[in-house]
PAKE-939995 format. One record per residue: residue number from 1; residue in three letters; x negated, y, z negated of N, C-alpha, C in turn. Coordinates in nm, 4 decimals. Layout:
BEGIN
seq=NUM type=ALA nu=X nv=Y nw=Z cau=X cav=Y caw=Z cu=X cv=Y cw=Z;
...
end
This chain:
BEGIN
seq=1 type=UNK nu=1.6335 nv=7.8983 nw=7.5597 cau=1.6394 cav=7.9950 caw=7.4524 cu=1.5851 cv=8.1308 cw=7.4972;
seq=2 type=UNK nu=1.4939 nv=8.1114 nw=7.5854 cau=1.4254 cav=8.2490 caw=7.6191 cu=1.5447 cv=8.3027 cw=7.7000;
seq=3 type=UNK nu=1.6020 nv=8.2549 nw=7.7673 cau=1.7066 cav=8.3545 caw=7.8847 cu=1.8087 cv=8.3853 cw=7.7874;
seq=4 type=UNK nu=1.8632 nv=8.3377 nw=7.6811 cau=1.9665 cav=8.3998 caw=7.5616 cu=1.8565 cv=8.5153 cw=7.4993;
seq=5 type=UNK nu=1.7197 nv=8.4957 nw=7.4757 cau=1.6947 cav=8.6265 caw=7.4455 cu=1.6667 cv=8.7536 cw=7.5351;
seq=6 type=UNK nu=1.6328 nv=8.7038 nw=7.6812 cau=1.6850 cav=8.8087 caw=7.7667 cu=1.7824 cv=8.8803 cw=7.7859;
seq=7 type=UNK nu=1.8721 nv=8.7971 nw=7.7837 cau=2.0344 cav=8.8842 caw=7.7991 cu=2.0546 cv=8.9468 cw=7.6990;
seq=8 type=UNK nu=2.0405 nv=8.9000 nw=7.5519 cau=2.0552 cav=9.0045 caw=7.4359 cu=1.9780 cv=9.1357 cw=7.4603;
seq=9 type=UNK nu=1.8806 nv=9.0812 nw=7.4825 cau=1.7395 cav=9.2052 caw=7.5287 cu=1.8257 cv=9.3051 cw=7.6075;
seq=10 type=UNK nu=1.8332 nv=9.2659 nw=7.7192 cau=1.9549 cav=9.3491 caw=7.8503 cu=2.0814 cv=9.3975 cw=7.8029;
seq=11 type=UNK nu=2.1843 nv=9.3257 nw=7.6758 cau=2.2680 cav=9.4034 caw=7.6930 cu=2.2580 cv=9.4922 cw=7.6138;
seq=12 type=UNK nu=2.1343 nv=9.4836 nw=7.4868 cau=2.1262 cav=9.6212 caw=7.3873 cu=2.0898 cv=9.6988 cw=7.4709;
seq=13 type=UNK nu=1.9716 nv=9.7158 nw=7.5519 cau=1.9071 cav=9.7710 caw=7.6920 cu=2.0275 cv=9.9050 cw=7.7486;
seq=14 type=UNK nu=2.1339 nv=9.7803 nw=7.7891 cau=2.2342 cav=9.8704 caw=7.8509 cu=2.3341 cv=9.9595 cw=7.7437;
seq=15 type=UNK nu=2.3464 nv=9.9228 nw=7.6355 cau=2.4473 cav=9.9474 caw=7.5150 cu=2.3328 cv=10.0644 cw=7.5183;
seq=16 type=UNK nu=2.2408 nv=10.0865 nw=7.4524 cau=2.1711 cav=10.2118 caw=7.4340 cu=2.1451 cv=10.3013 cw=7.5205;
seq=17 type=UNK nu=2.1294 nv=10.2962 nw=7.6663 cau=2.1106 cav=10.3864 caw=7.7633 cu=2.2406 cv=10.4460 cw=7.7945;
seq=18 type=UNK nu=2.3662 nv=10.3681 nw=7.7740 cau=2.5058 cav=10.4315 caw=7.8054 cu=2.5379 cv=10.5037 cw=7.6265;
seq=19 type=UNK nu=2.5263 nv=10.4886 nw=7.5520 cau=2.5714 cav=10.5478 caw=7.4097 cu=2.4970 cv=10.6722 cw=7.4016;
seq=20 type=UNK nu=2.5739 nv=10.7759 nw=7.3999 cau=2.5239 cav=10.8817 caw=7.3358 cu=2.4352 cv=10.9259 cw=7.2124;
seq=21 type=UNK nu=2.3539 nv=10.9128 nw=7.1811 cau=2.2985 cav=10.9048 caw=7.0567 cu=2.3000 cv=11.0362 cw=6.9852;
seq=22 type=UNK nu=2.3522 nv=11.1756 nw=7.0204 cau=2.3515 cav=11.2649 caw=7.0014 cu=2.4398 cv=11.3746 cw=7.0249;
seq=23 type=UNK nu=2.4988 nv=11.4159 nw=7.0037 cau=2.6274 cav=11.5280 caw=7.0990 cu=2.5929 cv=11.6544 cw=7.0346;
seq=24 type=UNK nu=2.5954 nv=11.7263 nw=7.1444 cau=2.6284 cav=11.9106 caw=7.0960 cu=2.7702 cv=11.9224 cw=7.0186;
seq=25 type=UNK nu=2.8050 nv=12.0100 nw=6.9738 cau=2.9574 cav=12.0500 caw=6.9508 cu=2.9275 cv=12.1812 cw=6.8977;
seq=26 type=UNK nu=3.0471 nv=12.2126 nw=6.9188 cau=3.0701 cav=12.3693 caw=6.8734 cu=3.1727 cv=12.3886 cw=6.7551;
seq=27 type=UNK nu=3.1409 nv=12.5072 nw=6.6964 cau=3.2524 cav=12.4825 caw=6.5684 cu=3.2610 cv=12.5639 cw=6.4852;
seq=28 type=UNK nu=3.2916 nv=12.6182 nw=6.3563 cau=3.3140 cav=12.7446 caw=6.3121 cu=3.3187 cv=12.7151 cw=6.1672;
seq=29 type=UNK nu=3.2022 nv=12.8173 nw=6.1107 cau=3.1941 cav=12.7969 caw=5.9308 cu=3.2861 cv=12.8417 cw=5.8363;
seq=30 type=UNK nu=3.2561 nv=12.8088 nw=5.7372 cau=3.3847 cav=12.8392 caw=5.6560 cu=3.3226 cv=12.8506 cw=5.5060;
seq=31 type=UNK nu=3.3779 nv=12.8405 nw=5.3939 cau=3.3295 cav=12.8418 caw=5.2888 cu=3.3115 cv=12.7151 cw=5.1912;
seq=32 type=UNK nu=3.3748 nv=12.6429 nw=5.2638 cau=3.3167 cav=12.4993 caw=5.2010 cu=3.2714 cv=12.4317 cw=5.2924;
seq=33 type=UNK nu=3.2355 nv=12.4158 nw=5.3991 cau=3.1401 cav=12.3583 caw=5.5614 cu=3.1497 cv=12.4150 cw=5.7027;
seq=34 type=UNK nu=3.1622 nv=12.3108 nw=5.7863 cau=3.1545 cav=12.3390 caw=5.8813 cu=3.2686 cv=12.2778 cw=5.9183;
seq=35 type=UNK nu=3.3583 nv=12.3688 nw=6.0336 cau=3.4950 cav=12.2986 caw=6.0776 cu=3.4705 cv=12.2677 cw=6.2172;
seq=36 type=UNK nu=3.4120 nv=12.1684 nw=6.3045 cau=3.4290 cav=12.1562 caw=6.4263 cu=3.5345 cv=12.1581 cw=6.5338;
seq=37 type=UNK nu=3.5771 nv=12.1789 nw=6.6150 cau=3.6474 cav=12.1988 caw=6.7278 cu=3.7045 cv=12.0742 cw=6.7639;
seq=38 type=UNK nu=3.6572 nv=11.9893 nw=6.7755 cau=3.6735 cav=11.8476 caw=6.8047 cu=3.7583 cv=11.7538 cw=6.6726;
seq=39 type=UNK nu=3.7342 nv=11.8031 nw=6.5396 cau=3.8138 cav=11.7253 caw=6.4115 cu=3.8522 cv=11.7934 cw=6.3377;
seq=40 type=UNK nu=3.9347 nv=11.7727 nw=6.2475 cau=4.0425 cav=11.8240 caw=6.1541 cu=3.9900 cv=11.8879 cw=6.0212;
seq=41 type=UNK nu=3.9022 nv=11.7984 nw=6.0010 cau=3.8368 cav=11.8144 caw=5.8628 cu=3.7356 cv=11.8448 cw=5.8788;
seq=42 type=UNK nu=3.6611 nv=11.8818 nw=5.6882 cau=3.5542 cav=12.0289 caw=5.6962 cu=3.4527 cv=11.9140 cw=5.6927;
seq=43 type=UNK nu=3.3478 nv=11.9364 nw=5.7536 cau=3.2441 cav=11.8770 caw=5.6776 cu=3.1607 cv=11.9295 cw=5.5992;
seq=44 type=UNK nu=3.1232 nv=11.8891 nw=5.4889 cau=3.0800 cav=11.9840 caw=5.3757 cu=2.9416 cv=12.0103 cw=5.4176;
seq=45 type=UNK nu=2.8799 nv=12.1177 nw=5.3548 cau=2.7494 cav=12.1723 caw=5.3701 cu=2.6129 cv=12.1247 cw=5.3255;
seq=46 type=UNK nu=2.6495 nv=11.9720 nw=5.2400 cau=2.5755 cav=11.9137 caw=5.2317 cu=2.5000 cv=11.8324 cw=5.3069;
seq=47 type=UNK nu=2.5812 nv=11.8133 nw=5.4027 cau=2.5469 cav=11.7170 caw=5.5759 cu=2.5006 cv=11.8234 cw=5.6852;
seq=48 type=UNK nu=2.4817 nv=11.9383 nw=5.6302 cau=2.4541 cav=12.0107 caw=5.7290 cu=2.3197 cv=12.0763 cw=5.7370;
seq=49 type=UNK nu=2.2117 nv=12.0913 nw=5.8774 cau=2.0828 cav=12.1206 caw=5.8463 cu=2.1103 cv=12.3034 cw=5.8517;
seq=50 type=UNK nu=2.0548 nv=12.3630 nw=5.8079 cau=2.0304 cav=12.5285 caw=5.8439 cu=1.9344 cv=12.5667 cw=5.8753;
seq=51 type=UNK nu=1.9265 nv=12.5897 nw=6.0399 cau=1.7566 cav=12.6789 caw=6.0214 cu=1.7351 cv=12.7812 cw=5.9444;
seq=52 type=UNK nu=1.6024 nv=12.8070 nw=5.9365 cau=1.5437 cav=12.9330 caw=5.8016 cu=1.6275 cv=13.0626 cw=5.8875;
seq=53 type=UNK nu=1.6401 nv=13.0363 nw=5.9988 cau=1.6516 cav=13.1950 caw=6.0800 cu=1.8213 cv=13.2045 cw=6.0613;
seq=54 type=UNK nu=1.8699 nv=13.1496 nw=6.0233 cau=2.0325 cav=13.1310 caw=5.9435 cu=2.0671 cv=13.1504 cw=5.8693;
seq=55 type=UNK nu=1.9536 nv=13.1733 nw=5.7475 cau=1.9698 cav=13.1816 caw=5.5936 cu=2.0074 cv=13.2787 cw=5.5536;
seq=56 type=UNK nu=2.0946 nv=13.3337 nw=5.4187 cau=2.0477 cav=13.4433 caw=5.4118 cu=1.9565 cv=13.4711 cw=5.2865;
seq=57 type=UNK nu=1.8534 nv=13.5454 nw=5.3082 cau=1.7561 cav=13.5703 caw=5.2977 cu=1.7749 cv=13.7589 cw=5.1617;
seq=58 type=UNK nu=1.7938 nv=13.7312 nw=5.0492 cau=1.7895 cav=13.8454 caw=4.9036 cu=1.6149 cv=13.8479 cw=4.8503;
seq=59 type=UNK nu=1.6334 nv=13.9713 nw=4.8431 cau=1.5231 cav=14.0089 caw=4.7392 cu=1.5666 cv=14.1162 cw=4.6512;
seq=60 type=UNK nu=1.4387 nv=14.1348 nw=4.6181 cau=1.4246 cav=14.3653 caw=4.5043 cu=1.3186 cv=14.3923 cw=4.5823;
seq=61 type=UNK nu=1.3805 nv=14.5073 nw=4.5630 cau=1.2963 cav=14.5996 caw=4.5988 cu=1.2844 cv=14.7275 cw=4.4996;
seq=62 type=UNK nu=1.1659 nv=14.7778 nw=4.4529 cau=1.0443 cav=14.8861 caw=4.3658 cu=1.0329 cv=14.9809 cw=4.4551;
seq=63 type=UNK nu=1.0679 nv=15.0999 nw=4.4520 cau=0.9919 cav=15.2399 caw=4.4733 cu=0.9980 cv=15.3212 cw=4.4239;
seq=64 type=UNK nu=0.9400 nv=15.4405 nw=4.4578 cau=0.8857 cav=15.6061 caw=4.4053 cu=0.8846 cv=15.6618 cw=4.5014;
seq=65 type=UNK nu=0.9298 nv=15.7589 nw=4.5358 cau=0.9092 cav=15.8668 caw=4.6438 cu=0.9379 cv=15.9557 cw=4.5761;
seq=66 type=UNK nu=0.8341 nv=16.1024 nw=4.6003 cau=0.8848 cav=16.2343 caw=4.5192 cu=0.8479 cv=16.3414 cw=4.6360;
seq=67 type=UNK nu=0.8810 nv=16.4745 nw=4.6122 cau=0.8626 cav=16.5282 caw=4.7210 cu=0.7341 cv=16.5826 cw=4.8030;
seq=68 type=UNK nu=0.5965 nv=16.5407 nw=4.6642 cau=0.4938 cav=16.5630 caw=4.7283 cu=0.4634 cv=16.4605 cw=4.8404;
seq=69 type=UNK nu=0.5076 nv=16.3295 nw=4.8043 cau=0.4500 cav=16.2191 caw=4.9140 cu=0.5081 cv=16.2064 cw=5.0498;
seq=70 type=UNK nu=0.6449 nv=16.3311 nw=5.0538 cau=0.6564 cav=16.3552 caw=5.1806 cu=0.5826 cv=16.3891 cw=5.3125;
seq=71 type=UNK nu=0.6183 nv=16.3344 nw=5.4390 cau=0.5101 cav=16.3080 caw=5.5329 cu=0.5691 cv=16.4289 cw=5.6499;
seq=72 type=UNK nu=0.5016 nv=16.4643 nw=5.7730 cau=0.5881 cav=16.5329 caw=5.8409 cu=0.6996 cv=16.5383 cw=5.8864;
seq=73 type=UNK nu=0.7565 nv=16.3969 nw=5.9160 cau=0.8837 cav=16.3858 caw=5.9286 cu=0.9931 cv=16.4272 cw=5.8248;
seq=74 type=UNK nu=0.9223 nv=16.4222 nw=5.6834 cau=1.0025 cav=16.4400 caw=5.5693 cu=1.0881 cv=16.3234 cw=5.5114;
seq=75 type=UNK nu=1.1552 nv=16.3418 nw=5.3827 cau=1.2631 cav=16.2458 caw=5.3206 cu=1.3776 cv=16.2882 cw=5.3958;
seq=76 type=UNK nu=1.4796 nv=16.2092 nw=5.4362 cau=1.5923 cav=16.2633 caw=5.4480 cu=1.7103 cv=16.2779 cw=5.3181;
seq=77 type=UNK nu=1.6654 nv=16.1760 nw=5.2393 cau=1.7200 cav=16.1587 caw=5.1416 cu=1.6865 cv=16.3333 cw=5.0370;
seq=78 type=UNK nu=1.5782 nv=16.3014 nw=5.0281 cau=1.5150 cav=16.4446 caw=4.9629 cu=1.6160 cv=16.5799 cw=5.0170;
seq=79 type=UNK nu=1.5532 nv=16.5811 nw=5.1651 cau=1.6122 cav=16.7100 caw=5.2148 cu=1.7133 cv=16.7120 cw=5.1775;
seq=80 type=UNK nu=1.8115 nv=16.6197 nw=5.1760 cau=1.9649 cav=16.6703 caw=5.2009 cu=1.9693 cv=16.6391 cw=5.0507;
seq=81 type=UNK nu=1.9555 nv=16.6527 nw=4.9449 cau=1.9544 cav=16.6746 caw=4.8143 cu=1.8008 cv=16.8136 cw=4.7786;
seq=82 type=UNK nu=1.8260 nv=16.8776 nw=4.7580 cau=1.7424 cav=16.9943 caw=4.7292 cu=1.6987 cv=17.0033 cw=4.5821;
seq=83 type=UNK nu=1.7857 nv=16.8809 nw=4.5123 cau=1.7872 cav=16.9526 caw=4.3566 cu=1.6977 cv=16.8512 cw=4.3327;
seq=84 type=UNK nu=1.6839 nv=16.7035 nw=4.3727 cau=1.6482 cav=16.5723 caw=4.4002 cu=1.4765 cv=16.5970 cw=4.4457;
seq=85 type=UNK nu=1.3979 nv=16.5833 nw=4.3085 cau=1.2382 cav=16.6182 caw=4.3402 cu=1.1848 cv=16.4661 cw=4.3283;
seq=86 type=UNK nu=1.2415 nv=16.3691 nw=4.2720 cau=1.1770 cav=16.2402 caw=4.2837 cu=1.3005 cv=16.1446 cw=4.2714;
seq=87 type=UNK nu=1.2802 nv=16.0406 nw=4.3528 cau=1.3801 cav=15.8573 caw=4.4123 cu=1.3090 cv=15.7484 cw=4.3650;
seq=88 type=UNK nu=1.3671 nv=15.7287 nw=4.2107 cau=1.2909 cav=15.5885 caw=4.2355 cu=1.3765 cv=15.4878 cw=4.2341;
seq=89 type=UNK nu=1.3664 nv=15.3787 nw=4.2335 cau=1.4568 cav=15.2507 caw=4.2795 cu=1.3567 cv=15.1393 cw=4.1916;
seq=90 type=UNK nu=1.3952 nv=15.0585 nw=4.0934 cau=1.3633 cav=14.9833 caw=4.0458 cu=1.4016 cv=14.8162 cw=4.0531;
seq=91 type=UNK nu=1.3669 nv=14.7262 nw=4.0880 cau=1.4300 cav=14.5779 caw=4.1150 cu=1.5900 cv=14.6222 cw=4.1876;
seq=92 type=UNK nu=1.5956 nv=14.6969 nw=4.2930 cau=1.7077 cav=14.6993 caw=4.3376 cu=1.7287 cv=14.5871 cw=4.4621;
seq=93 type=UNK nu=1.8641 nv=14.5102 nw=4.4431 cau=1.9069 cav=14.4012 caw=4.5295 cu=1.8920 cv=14.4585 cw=4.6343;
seq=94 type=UNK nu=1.8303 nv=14.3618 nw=4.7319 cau=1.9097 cav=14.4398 caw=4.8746 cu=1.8733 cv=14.2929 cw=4.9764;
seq=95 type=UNK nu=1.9429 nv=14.2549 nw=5.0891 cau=1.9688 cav=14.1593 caw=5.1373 cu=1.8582 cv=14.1565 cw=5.2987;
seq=96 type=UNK nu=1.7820 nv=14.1306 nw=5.3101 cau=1.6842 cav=14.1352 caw=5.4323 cu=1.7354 cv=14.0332 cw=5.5502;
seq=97 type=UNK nu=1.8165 nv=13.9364 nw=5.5426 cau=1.8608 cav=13.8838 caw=5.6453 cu=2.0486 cv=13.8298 cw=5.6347;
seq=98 type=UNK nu=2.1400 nv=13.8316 nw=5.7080 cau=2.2491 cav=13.8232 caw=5.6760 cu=2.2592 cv=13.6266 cw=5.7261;
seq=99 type=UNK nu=2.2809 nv=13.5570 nw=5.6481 cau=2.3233 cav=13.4122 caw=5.6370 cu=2.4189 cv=13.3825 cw=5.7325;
seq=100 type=UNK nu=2.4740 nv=13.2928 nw=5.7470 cau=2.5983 cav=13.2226 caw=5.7990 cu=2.7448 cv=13.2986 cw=5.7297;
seq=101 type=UNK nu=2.8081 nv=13.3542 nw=5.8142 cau=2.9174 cav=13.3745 caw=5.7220 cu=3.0969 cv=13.3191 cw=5.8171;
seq=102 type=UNK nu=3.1141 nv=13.2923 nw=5.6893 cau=3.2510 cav=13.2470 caw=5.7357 cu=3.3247 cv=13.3334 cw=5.8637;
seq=103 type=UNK nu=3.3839 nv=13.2310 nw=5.9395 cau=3.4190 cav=13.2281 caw=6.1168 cu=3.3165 cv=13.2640 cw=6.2084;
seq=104 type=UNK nu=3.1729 nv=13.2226 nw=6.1567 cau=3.1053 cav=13.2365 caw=6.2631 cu=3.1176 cv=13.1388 cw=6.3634;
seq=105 type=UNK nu=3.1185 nv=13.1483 nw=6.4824 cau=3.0639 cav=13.0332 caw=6.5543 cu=2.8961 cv=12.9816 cw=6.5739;
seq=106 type=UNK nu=2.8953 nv=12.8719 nw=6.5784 cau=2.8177 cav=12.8426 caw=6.6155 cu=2.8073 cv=12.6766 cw=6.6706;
seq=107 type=UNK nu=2.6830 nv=12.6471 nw=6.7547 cau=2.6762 cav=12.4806 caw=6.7641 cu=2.5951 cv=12.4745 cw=6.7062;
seq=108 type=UNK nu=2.6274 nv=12.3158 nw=6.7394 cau=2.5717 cav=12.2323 caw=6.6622 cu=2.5326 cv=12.0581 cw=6.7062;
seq=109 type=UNK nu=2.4323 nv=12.0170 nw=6.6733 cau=2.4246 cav=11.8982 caw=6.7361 cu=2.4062 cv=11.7586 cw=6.6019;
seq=110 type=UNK nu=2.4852 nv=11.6639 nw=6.6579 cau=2.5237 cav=11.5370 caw=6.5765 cu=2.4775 cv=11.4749 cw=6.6243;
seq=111 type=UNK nu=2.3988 nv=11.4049 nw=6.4623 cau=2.2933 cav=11.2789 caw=6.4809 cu=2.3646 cv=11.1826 cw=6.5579;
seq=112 type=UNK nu=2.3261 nv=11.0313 nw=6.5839 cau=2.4240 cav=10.9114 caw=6.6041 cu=2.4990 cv=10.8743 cw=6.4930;
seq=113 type=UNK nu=2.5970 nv=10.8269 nw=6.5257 cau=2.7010 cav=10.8091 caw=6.3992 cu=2.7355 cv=10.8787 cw=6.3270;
seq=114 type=UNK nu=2.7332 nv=10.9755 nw=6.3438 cau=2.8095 cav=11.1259 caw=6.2705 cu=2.7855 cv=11.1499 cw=6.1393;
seq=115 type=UNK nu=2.6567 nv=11.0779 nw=6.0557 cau=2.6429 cav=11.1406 caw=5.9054 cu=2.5701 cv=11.2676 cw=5.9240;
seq=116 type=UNK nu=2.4875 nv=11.3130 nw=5.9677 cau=2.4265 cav=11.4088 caw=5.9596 cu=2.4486 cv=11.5223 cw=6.0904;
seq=117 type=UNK nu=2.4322 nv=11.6810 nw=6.0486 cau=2.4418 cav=11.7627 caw=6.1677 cu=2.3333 cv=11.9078 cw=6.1246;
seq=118 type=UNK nu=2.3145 nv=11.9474 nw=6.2243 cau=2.1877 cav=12.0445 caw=6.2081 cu=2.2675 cv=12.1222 cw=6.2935;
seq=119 type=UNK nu=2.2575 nv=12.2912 nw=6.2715 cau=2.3504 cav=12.3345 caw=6.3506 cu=2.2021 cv=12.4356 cw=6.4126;
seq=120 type=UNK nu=2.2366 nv=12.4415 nw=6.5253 cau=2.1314 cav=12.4860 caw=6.6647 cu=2.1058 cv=12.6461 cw=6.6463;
seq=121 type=UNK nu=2.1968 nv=12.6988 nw=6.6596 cau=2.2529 cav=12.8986 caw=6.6855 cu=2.3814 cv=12.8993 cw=6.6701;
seq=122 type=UNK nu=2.3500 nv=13.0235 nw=6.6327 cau=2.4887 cav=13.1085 caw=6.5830 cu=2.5272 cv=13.1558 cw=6.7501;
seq=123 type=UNK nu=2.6870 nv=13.1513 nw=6.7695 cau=2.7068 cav=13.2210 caw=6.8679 cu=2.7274 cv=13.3240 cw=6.8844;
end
């Protein structure tokens, strides 16, 4: 009995050191997932990891600038409006990092058995 559990032992042994447990791939986003290079179909974005440095990244932004708080360099905004004595900007959108956007490339690496994928860098 022990040498039947050796050989089982040995051939998972060998089954796992030859199986890939992981693959790179490369592949290109879209608006409902990710389309890899290698298959036909999307995989949706729910199976997919995003690093933070991928995201994209909205806020507001609050200010005041008037022409006393000009510095030596000056407003440019100011200058080139003369009539324009104070800028303010209240909860205005503005986007601090640009996300994934459709036909980017990028890779990506797949768990074993292909449910899950985390994609690496943008290319």
């Amino acid at each position: 009995m022990s040498s039947l559990l050796r050989c089982i032992k040995e051939i998972i042994r060998d089954y796992l050191s030859n199986e890939a447990l992981s693959d790179l791939l490369y592949g290109s986003c879209t608006e409902g997932g990710l389309l890899l290079d290698d298959q036909m179909t999307c995989i949706p974005w729910g199976m997919v990891d995003i690093p933070a440095g991928l995201r994209q990244v909205e806020g507001k932004i609050s200010l005041s600038v008037s022409r006393e708080d000009r510095t030596a360099e000056g407003l440019p905004v100011l200058d080139a409006q003369p009539e324009l004595e104070r800028l303010t900007l209240r909860e205005a959108p503005v986007v601090l990092r640009y996300g994934l956007q459709p036909g980017d490339r990028v890779a990506v690496c797949r768990s074993h058995g292909g449910r899950h994928y985390a994609i690496v860098q943008r290319l």
